[in-house]
KEKE-3310 file (N, C-alpha, C; in steps of 0.2 Angstrom, whole numbers, plus 5000, padded with zeros to 4 digits):
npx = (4934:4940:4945:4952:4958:4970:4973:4979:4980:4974:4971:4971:4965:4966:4953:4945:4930:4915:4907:4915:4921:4915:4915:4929:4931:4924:4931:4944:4943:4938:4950:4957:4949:4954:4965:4979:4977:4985:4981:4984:4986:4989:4993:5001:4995:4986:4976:4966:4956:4941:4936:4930:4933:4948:4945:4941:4954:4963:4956:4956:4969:4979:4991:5006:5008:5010:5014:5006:5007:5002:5007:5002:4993:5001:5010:4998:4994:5006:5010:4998:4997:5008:5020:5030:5030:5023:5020:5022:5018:5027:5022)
npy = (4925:4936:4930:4919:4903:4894:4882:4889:4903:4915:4921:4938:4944:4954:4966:4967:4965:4977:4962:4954:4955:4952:4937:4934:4940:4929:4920:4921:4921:4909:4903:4909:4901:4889:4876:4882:4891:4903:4915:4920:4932:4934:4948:4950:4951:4958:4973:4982:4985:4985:4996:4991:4978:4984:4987:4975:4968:4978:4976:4962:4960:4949:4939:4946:4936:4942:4957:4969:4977:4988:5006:5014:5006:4997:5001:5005:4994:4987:4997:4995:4980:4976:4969:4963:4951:4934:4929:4912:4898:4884:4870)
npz = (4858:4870:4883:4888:4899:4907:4918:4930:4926:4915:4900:4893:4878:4863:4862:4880:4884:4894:4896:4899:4911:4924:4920:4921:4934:4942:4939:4945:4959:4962:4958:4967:4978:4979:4985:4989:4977:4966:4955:4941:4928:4910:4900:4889:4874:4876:4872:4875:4890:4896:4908:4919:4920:4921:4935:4941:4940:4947:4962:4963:4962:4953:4950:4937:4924:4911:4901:4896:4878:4880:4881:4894:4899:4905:4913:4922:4930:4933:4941:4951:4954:4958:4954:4939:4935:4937:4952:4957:4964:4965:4955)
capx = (4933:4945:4947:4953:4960:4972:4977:4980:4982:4969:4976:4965:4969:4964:4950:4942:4924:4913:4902:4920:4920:4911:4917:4936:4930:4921:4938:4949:4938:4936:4955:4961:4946:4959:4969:4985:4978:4990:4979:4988:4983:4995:4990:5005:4991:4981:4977:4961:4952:4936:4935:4925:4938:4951:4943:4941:4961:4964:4950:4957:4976:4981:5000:5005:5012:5012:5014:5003:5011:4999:5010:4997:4989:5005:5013:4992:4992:5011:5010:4995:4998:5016:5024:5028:5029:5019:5024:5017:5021:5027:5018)
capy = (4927:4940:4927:4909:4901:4890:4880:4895:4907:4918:4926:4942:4947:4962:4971:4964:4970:4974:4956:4949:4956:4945:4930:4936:4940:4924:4913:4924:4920:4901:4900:4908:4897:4881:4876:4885:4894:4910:4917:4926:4937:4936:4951:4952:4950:4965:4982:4987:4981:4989:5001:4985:4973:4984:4988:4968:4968:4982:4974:4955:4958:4944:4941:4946:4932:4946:4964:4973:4980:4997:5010:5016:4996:4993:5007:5005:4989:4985:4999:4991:4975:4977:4962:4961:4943:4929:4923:4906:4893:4877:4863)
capz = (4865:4871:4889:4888:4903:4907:4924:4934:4921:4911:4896:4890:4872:4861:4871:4885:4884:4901:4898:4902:4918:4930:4921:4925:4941:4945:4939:4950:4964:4960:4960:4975:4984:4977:4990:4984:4971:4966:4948:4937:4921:4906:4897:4885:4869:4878:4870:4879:4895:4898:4915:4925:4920:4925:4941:4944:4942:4955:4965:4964:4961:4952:4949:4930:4919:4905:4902:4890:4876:4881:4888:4901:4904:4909:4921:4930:4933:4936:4946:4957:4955:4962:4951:4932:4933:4941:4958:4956:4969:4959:4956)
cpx = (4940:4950:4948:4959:4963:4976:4974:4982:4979:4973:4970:4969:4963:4958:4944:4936:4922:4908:4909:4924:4919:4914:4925:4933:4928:4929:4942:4948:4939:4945:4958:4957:4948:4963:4977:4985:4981:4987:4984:4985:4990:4990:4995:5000:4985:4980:4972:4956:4947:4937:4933:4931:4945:4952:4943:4950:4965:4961:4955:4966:4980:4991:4999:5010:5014:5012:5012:5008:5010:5004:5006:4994:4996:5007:5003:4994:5000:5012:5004:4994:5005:5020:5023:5029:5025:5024:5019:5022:5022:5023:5019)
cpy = (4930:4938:4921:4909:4894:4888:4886:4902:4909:4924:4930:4944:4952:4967:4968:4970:4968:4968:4953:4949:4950:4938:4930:4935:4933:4918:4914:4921:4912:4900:4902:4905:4890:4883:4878:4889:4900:4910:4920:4926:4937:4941:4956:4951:4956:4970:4985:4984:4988:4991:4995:4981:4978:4986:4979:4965:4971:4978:4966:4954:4952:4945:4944:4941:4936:4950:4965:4978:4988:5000:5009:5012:4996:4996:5007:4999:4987:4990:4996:4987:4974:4970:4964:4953:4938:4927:4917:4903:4886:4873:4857)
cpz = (4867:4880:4888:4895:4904:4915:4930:4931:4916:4908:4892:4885:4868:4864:4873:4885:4894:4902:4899:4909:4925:4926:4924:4931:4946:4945:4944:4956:4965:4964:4967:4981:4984:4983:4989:4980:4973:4959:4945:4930:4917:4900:4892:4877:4871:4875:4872:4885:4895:4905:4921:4925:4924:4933:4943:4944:4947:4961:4968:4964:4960:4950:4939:4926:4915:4904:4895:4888:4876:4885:4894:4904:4909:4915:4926:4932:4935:4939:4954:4958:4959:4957:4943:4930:4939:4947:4960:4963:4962:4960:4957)
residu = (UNK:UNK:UNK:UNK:UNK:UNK:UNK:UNK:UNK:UNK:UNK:UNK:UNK:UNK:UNK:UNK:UNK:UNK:UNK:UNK:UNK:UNK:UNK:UNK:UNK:UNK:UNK:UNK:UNK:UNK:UNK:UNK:UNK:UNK:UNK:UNK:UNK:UNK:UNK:UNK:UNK:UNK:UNK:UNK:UNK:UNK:UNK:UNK:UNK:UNK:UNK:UNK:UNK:UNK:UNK:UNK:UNK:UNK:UNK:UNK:UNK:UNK:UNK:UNK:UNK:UNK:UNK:UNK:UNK:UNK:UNK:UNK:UNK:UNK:UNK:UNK:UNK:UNK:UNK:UNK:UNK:UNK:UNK:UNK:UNK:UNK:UNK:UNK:UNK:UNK:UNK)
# end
């Protein structure tokens, strides 16, 4: 599975198809309806998100624990995510 999660933090590795959309999108969802939740994506094991998924990342703007090592993954989304690293609150 190219989605496993952890805590507060869903790590997408080699390429994220569009049936891993919606469950991305529901986790995102889940966490910032925790009282505190701050998600974040480490998509340092990343090389291709499908079109959906990366619209549920523009969409939901999670922090990034991890930067894809894709040129052009990385300049979209650390451009519209505004962070290349998580701003977590501690635990």
């Amino acid at each position: 599975m190219a989605l496993q999660f952890d805590d507060q933090v869903a790590t997408l590795a080699g390429t994220v198809t569009v049936e891993e959309a919606e469950t991305l999108s529901n986790w995102l969802k889940a966490q910032v309806a925790l009282e505190g939740g701050n998600p974040a994506v480490n998509l340092s094991d990343c090389e291709h998100v499908h079109a959906a998924v990366l619209q549920t990342l523009l969409a939901l703007k999670p922090a990034l624990a991890g930067e894809p090592a894709n040129t052009y993954l990385k300049q979209v989304l650390s451009a519209a995510l505004g962070s290349t690293q998580a701003q977590r609150a501690p635990a």
